[in-house]
Backbone of each chain as ProteinMPNN parsed JSONL, in Angstrom:
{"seq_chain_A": "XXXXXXXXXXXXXXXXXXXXXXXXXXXXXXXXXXXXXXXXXXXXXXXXXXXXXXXXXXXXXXXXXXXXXXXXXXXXXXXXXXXXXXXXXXXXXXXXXXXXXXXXXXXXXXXXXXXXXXXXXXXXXXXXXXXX", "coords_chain_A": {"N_chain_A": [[35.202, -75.529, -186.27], [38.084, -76.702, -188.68], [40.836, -79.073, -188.024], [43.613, -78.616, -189.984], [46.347, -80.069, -192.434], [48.93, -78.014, -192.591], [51.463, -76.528, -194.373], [54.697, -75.378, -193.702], [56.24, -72.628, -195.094], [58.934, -71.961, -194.899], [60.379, -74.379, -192.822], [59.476, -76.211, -194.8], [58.108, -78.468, -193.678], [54.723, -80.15, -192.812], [52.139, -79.426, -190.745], [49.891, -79.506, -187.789], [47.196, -78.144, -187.416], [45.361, -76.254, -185.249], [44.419, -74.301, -184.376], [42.169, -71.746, -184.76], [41.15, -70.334, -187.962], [41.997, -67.385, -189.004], [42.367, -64.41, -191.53], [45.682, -63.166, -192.36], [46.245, -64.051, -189.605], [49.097, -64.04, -186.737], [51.236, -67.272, -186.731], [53.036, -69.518, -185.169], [55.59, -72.189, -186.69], [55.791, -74.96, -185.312], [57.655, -76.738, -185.369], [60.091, -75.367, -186.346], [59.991, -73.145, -185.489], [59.488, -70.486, -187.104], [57.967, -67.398, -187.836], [54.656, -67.143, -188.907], [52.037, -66.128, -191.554], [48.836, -66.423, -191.818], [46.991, -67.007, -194.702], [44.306, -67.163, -197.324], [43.93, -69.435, -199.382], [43.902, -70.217, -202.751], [42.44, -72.993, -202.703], [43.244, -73.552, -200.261], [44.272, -72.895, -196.814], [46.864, -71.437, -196.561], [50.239, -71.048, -195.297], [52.604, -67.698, -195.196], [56.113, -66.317, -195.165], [55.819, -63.394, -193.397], [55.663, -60.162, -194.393], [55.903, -57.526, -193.801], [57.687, -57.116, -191.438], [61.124, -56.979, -190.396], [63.996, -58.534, -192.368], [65.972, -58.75, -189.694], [64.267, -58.709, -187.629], [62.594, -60.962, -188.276], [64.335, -63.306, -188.126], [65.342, -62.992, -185.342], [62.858, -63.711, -184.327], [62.521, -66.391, -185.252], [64.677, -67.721, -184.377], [64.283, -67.858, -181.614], [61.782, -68.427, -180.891], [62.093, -71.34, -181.729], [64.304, -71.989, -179.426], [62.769, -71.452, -177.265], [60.913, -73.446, -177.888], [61.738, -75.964, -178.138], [63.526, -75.463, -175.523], [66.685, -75.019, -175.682], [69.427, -73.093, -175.025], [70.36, -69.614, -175.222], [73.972, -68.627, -175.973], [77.164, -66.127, -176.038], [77.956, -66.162, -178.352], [75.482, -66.184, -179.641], [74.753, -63.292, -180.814], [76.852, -63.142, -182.961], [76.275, -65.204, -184.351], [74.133, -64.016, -185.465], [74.225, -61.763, -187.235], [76.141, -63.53, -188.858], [74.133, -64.95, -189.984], [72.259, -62.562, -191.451], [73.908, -62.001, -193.03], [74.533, -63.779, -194.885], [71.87, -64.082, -195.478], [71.749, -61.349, -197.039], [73.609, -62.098, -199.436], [73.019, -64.241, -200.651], [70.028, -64.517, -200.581], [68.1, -65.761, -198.541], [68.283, -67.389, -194.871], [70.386, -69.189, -194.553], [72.796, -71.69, -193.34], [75.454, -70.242, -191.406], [77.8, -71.651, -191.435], [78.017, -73.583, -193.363], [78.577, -74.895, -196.62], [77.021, -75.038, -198.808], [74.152, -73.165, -200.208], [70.85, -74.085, -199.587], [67.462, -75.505, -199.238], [67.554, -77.773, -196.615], [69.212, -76.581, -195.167], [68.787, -74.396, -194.582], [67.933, -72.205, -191.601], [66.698, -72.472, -188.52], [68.493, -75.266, -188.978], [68.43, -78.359, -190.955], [69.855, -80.902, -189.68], [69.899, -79.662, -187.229], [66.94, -79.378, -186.093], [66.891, -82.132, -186.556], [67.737, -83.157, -183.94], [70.598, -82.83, -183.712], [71.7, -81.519, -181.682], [71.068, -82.106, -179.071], [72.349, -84.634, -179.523], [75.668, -83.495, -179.387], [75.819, -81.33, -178.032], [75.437, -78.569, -178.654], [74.381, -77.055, -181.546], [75.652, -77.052, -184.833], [77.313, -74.817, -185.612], [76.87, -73.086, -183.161], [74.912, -71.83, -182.683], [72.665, -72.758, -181.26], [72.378, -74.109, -177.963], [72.571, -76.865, -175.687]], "CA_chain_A": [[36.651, -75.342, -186.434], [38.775, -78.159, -188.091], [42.124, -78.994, -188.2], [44.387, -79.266, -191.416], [47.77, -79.78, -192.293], [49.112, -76.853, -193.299], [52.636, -76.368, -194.68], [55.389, -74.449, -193.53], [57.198, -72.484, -196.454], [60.223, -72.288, -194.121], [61.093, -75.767, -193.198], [58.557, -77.462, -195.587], [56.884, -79.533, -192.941], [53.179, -79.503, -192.688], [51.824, -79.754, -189.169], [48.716, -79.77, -187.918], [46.881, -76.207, -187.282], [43.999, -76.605, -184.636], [44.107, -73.197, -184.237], [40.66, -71.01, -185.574], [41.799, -69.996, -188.928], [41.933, -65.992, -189.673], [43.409, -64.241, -192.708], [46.379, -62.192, -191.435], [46.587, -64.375, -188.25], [50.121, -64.999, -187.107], [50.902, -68.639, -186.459], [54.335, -69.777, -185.114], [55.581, -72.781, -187.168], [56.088, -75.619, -184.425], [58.838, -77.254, -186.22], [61.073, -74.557, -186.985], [59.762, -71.676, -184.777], [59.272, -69.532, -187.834], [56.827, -66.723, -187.546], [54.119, -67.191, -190.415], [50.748, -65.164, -191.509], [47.652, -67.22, -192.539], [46.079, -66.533, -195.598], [43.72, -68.03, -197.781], [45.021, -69.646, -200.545], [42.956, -71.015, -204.029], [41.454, -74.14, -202.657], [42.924, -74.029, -199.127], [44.918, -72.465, -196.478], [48.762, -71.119, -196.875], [51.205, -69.598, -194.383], [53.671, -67.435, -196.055], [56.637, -65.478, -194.234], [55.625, -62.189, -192.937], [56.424, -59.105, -195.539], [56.127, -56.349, -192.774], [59.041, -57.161, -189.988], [62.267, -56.713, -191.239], [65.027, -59.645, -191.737], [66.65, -59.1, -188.195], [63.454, -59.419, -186.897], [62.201, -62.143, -188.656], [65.472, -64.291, -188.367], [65.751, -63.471, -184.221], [61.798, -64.58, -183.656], [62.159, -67.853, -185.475], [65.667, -68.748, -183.459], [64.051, -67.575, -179.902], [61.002, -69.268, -180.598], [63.175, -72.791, -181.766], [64.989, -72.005, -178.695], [62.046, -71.876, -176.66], [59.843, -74.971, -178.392], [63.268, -76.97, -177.827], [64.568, -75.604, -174.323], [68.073, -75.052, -175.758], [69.579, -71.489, -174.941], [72.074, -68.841, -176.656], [75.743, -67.55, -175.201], [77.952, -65.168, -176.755], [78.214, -66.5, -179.882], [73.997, -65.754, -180.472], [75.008, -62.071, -181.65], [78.178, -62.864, -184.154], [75.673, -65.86, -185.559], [72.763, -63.461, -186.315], [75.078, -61.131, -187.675], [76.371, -64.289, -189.929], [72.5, -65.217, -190.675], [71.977, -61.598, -192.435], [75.158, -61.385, -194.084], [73.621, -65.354, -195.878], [70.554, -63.293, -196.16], [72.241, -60.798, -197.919], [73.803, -62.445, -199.954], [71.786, -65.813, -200.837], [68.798, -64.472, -200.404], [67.938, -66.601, -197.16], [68.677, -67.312, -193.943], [71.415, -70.342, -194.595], [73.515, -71.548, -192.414], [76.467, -69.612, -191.581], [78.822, -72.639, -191.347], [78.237, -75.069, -194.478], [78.845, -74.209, -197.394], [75.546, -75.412, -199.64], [72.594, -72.712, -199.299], [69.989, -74.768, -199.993], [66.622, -75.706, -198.395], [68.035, -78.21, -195.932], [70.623, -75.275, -194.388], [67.876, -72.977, -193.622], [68.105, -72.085, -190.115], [67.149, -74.027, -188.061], [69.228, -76.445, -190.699], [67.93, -80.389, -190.848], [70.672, -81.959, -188.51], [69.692, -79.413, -186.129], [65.798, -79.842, -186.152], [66.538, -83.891, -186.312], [68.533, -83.34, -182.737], [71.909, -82.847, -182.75], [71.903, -80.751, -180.442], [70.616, -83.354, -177.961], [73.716, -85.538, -179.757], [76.589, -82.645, -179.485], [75.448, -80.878, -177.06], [75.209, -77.383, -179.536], [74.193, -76.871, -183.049], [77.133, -77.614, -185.451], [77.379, -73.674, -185.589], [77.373, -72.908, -181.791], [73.926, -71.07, -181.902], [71.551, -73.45, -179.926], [73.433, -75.351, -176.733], [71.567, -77.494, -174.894]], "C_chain_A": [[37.28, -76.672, -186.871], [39.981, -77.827, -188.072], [42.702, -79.363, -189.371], [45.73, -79.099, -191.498], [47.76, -78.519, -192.949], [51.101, -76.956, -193.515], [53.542, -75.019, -194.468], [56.294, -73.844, -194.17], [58.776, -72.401, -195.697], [61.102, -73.583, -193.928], [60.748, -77.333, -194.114], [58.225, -78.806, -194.923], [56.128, -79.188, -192.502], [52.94, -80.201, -191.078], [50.164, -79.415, -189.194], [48.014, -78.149, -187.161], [45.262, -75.998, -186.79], [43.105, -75.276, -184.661], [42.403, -72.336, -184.983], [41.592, -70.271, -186.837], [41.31, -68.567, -189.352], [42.336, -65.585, -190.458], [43.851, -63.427, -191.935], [46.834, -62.863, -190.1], [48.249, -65.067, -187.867], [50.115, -65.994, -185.969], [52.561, -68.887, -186.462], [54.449, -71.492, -185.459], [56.097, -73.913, -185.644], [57.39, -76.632, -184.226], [60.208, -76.766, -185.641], [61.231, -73.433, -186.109], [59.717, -70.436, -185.618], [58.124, -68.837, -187.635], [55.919, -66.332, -188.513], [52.963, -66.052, -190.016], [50.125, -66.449, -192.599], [47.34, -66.354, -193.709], [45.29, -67.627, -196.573], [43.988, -68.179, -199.278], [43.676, -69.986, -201.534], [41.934, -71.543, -203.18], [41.705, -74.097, -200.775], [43.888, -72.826, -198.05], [46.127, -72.313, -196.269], [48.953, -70.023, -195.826], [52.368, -69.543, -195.377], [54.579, -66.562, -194.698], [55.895, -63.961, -194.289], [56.844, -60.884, -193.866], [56.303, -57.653, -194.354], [57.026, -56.457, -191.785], [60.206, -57.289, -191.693], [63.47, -58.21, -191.293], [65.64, -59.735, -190.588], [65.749, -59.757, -187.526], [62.925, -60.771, -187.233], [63.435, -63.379, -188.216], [65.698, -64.575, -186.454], [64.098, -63.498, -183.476], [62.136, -65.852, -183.874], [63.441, -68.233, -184.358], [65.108, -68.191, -181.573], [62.811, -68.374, -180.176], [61.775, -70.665, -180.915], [63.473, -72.79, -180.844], [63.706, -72.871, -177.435], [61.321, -73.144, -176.998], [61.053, -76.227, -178.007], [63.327, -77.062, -176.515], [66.129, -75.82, -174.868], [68.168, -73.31, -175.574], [70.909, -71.576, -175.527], [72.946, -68.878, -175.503], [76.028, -66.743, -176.183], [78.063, -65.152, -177.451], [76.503, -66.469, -180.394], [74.324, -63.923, -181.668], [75.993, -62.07, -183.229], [77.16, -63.512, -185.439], [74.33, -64.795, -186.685], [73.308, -62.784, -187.115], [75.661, -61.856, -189.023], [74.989, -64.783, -190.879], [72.439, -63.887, -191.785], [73.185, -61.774, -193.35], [74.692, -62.832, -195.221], [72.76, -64.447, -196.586], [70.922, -62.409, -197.249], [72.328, -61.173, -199.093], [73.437, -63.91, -201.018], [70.666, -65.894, -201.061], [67.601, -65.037, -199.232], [68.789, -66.787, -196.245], [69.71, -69.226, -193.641], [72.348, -70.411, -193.648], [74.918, -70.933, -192.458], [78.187, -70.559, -191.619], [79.409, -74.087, -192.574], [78.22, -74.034, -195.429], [77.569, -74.022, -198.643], [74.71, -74.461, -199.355], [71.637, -73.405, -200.18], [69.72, -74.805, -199.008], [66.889, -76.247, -196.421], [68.839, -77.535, -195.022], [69.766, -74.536, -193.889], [67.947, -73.465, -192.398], [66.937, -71.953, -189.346], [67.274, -75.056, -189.055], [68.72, -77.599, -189.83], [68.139, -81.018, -189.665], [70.158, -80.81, -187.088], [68.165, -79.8, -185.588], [65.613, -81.51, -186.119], [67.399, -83.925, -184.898], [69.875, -83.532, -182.608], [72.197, -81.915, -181.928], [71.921, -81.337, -179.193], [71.751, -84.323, -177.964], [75.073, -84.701, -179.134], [76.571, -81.671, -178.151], [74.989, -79.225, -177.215], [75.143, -77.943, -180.987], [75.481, -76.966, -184.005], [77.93, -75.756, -185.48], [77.814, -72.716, -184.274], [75.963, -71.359, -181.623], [72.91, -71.562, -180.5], [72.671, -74.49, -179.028], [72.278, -75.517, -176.059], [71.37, -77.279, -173.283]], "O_chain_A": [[37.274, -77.648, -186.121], [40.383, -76.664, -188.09], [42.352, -80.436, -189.863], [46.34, -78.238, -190.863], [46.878, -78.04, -193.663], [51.812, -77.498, -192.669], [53.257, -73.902, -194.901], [57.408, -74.341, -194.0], [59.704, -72.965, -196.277], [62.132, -73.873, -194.537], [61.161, -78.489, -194.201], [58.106, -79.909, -195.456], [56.158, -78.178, -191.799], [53.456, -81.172, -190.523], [49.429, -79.167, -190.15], [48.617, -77.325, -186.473], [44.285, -75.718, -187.484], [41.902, -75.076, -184.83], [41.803, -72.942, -185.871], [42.656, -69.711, -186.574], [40.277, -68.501, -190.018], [43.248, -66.366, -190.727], [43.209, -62.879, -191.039], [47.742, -62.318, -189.472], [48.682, -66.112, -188.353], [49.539, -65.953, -184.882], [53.284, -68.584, -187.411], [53.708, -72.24, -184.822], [56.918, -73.353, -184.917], [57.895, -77.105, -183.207], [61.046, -77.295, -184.911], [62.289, -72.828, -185.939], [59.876, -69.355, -185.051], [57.153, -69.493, -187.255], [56.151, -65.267, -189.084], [52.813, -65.387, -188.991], [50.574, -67.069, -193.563], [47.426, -65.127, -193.67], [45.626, -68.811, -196.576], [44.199, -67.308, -200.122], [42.542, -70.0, -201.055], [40.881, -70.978, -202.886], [40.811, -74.441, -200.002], [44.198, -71.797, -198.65], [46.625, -73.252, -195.648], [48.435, -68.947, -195.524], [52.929, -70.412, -196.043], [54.078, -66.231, -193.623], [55.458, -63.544, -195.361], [58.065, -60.756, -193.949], [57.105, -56.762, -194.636], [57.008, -55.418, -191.124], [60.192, -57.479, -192.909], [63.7, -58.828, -190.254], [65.957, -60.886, -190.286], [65.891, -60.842, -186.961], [62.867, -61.636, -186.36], [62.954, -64.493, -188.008], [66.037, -65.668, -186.0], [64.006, -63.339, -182.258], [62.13, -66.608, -182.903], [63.158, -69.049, -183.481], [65.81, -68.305, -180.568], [62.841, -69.325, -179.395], [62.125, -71.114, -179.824], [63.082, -73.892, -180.46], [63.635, -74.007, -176.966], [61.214, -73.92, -176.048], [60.773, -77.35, -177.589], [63.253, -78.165, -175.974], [66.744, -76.802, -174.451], [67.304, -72.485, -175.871], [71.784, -72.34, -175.936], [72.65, -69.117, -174.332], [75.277, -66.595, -177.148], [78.397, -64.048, -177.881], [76.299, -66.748, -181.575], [74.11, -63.684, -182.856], [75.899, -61.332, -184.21], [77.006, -63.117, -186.595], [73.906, -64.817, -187.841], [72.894, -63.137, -188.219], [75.747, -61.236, -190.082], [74.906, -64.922, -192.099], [72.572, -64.179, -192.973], [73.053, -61.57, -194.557], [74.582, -62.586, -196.422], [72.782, -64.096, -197.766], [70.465, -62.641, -198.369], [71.483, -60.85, -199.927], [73.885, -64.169, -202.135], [70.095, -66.858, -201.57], [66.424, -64.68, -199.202], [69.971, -66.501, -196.441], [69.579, -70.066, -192.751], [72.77, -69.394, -193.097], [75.568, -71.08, -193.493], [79.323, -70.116, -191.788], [80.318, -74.909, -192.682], [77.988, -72.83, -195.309], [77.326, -72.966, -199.226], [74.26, -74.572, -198.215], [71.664, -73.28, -201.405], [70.389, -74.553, -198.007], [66.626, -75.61, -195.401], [69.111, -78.134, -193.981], [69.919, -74.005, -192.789], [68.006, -74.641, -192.037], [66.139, -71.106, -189.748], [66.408, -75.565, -189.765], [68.618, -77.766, -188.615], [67.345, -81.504, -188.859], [70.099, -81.311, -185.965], [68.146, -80.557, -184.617], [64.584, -82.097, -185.786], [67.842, -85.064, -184.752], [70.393, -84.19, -181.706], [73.371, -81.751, -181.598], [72.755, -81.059, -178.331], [72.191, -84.83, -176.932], [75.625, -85.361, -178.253], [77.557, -81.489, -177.437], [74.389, -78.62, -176.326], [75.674, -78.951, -181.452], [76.498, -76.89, -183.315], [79.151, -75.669, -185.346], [78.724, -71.887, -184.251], [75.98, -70.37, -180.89], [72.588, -71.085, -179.412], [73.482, -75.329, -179.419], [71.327, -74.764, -175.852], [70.47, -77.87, -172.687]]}, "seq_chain_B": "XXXXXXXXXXXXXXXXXXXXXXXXXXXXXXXXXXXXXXXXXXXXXXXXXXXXXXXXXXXXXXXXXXXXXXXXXXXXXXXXXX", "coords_chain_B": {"N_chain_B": [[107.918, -77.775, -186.307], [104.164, -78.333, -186.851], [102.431, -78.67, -190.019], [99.688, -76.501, -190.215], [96.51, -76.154, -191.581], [93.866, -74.666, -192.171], [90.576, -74.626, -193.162], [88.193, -72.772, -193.724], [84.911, -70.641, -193.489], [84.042, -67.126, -194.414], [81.673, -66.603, -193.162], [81.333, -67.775, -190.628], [81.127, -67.911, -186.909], [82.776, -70.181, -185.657], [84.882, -70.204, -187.258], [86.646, -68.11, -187.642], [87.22, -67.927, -184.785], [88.934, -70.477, -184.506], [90.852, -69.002, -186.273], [91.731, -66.706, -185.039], [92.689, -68.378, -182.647], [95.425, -69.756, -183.486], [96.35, -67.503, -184.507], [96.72, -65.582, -182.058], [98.081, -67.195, -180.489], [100.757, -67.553, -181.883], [101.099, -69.421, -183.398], [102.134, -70.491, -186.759], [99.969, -71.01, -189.661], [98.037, -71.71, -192.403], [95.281, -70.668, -194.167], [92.23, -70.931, -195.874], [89.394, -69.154, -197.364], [86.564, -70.534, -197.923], [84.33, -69.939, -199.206], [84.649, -67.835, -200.778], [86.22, -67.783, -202.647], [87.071, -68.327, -205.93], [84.203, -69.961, -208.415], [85.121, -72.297, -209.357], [87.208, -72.746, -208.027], [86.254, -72.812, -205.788], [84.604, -75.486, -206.008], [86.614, -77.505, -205.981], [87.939, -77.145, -203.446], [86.142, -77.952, -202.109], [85.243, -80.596, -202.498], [87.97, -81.627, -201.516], [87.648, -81.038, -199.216], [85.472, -81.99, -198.155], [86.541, -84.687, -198.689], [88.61, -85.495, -196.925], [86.553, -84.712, -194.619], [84.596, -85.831, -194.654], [82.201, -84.053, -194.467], [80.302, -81.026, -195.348], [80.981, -79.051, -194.011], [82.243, -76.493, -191.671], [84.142, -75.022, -189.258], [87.118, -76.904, -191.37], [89.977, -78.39, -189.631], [93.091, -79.25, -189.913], [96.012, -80.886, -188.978], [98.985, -81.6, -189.379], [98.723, -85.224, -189.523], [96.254, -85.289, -188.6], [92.988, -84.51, -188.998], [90.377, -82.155, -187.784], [86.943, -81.849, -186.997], [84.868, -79.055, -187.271], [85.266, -76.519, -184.212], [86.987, -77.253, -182.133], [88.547, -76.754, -179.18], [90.333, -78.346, -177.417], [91.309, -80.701, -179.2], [92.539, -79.542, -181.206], [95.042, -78.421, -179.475], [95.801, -80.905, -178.625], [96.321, -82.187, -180.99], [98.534, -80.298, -181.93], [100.798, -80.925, -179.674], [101.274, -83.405, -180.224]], "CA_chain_B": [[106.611, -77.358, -186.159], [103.635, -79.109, -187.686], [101.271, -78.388, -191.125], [98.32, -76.936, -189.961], [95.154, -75.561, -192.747], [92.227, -74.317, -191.679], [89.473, -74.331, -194.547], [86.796, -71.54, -193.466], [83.754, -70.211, -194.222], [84.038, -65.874, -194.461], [80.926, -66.221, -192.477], [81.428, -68.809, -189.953], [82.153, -67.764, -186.329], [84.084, -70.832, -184.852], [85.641, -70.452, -188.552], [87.193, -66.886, -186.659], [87.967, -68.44, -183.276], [90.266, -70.921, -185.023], [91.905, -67.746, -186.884], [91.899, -66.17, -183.953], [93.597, -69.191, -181.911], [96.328, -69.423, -183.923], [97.164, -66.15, -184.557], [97.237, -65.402, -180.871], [99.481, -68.484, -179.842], [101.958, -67.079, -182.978], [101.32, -70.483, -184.954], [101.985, -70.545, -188.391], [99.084, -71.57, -190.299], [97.37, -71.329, -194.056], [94.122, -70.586, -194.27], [91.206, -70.44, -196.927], [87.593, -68.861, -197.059], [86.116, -71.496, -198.83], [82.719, -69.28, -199.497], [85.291, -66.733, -201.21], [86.91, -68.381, -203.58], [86.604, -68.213, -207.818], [83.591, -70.783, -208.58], [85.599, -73.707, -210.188], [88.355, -73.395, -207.105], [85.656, -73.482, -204.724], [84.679, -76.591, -205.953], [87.439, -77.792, -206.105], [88.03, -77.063, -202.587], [84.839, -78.047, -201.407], [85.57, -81.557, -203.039], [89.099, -81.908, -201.043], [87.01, -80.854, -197.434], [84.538, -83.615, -198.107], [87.101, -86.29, -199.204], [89.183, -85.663, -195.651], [86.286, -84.479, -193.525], [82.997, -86.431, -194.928], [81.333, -83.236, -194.537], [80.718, -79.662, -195.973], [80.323, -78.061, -192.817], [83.18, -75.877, -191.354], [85.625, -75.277, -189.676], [87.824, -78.76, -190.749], [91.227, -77.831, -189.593], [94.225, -80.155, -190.819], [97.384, -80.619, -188.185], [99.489, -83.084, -189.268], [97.573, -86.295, -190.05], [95.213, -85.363, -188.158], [91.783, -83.772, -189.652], [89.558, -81.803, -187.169], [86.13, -81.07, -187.924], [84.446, -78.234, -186.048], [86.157, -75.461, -183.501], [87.344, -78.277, -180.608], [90.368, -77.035, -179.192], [91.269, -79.456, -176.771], [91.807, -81.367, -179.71], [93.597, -78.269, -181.772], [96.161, -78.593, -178.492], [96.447, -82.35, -178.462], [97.191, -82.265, -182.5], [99.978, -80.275, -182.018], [101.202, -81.315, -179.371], [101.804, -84.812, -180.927]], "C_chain_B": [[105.812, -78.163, -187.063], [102.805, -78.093, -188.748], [100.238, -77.832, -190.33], [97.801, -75.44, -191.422], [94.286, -76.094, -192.107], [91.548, -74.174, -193.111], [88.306, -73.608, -193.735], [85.805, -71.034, -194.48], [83.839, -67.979, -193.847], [82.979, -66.162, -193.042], [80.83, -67.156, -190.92], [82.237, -68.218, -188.597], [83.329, -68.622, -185.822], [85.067, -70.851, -186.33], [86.777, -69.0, -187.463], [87.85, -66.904, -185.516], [89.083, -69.591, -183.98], [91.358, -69.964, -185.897], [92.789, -67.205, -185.249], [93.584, -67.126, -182.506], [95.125, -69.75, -181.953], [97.197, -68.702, -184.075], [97.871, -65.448, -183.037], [98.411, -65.982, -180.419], [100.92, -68.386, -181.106], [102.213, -68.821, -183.606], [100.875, -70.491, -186.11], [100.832, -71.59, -188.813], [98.884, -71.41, -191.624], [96.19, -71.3, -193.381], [93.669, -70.278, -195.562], [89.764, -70.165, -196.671], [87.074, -69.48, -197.934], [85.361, -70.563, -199.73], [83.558, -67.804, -200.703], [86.209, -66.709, -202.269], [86.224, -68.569, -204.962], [85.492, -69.866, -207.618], [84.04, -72.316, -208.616], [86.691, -74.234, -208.691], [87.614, -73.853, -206.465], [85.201, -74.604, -204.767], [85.126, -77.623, -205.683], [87.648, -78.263, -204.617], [86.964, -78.051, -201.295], [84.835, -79.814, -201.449], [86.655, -82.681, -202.017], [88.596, -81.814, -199.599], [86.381, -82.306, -197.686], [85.266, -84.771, -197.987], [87.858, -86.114, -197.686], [88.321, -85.397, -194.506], [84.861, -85.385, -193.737], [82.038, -85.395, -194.882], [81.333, -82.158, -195.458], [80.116, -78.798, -195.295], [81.971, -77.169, -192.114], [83.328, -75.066, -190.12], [86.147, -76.562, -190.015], [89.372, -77.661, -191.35], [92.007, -79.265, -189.646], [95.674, -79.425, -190.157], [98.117, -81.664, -188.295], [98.84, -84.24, -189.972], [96.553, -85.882, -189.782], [94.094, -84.146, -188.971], [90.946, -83.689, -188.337], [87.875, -81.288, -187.537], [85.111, -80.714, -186.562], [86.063, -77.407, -185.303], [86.545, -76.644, -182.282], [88.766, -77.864, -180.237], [90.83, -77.23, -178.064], [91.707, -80.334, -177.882], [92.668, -81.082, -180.925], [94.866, -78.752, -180.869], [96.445, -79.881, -178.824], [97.287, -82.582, -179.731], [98.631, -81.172, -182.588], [100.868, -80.002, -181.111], [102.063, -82.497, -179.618], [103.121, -84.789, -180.962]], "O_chain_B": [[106.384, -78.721, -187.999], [102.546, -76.931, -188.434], [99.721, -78.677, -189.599], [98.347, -74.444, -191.898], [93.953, -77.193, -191.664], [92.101, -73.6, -194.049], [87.541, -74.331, -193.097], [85.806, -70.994, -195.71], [83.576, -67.738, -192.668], [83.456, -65.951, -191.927], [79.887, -66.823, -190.202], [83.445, -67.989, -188.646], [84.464, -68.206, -185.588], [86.02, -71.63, -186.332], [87.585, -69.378, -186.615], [88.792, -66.184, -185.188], [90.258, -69.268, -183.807], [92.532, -70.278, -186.09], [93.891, -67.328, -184.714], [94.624, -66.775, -181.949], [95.841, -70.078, -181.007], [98.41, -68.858, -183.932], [99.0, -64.987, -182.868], [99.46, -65.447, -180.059], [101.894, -69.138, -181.07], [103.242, -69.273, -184.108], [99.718, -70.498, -186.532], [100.774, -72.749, -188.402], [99.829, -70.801, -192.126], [96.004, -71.769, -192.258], [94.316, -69.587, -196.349], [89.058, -70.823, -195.907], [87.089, -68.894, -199.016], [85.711, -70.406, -200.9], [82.858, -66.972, -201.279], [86.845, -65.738, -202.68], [85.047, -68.901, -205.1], [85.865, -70.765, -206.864], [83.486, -73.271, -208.071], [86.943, -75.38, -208.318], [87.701, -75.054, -206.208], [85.199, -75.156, -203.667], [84.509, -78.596, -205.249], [87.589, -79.465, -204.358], [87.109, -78.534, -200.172], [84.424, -80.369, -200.43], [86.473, -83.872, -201.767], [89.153, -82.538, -198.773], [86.823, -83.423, -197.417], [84.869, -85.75, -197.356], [87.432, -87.092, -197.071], [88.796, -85.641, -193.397], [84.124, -85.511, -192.759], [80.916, -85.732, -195.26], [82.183, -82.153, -196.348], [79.184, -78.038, -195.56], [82.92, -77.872, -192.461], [82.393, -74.277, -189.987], [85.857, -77.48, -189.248], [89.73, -76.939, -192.281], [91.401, -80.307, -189.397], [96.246, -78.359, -190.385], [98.042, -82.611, -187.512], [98.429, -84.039, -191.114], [95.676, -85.991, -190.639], [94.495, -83.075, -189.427], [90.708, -84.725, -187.715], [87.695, -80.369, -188.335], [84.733, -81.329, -185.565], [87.255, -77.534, -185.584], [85.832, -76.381, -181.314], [89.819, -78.318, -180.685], [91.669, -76.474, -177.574], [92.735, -80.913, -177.531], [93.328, -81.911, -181.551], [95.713, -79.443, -181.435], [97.518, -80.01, -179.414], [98.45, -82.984, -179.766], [99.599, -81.404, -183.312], [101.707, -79.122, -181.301], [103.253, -82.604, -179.321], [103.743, -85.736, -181.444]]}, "name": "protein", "num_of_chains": 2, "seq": "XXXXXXXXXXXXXXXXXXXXXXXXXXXXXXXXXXXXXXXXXXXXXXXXXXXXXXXXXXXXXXXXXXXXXXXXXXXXXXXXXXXXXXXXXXXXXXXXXXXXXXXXXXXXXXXXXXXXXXXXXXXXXXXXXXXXXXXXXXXXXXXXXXXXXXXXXXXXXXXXXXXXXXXXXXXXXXXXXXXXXXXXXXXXXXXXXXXXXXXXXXXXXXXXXXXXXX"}
């Protein structure tokens, strides 16, 4: 078994993937908390998002796993945001943040400033999904 | 009474709770949905947030001098209070 980086098409950081490598196997991004599927790529191994769950689901694993890999929890305002996540999705094509205005890479949710800790700074996500 | 503009995002809830906070307490406001606006305005717009808030993140509400950025409203109250 080795280990290789592997890249996460979600927040495009590669981590390290000790795990036994299966095709089909899913693999939660450690980063991001996105919920990938191994497969075997050309020369090496690629996780891509998962084409069988549906955007709700996909959008409220990755923020409950983030939540959990963090230790930050939701309130009342988890339902309106997911609700704002699809309507991005919708419209954008991704899961951008519901509060800036840019969708681009950097915005995907979990967006940059949140994944570099402000949450830990602020005490919530600039959005008011993750509170610490 | 003082100026206040809210610049919002359609999708944004604390963009909603500052609608909301306003509207309740019967103060006159403006508002814009940034995200909703003709291409060239939104620029435009998007341009005029940055230059008073350094960001392009939303809500930035505008009471007076003062520029808020984010839903904070202890500091909604304090600005117009002033």
């Amino acid at each position: 078994m080795t280990s290789e980086r592997i890249l996460c098409p979600v927040c495009q950081v590669a981590f390290l993937l000790k795990e036994e490598k299966v095709p089909g196997k899913r693999v939660v991004c450690p980063v991001c908390g996105a919920v990938l599927v191994l497969e075997k790529g050309d020369a090496s191994w690629v996780l891509r998002r998962p084409q069988d769950i549906t955007p709700e689901e996909e959008i409220r694993a990755r923020v409950e796993n983030f939540a959990r890999l963090r230790g930050y929890r939701f309130n009342e305002m988890k339902e309106p945001l997911i609700e704002a996540l699809l309507k991005k999705y919708e419209r954008y094509g991704d899961f951008y943040c519901p509060c800036k205005i840019d969708n681009i890479p950097e915005n995907i949710c979990p967006c940059l400033e949140t994944r570099q800790g402000s949450v830990e700074r602020n005490g919530r996500c600039h959005c008011g999904l993750f509170w610490k | 009474m003082k100026y206040v503009m809210l610049y919002a995002l359609s999708t944004c809830p604390f963009c909603k709770m500052a609608k909301h906070f306003f509207e309740s307490r019967n103060i006159p406001y403006n508002f814009v949905d940034v995200d909703l606006l003709p291409e060239e305005e939104q620029e435009k717009t998007v341009a005029e947030v940055q230059r008073i808030s350094g960001r392009r993140a939303f809500p930035v509400i505008v009471i007076g001098e003062e520029v808020i950025v984010g839903y904070d409203e202890l500091r909604i109250r304090e600005a117009l209070e002033k």
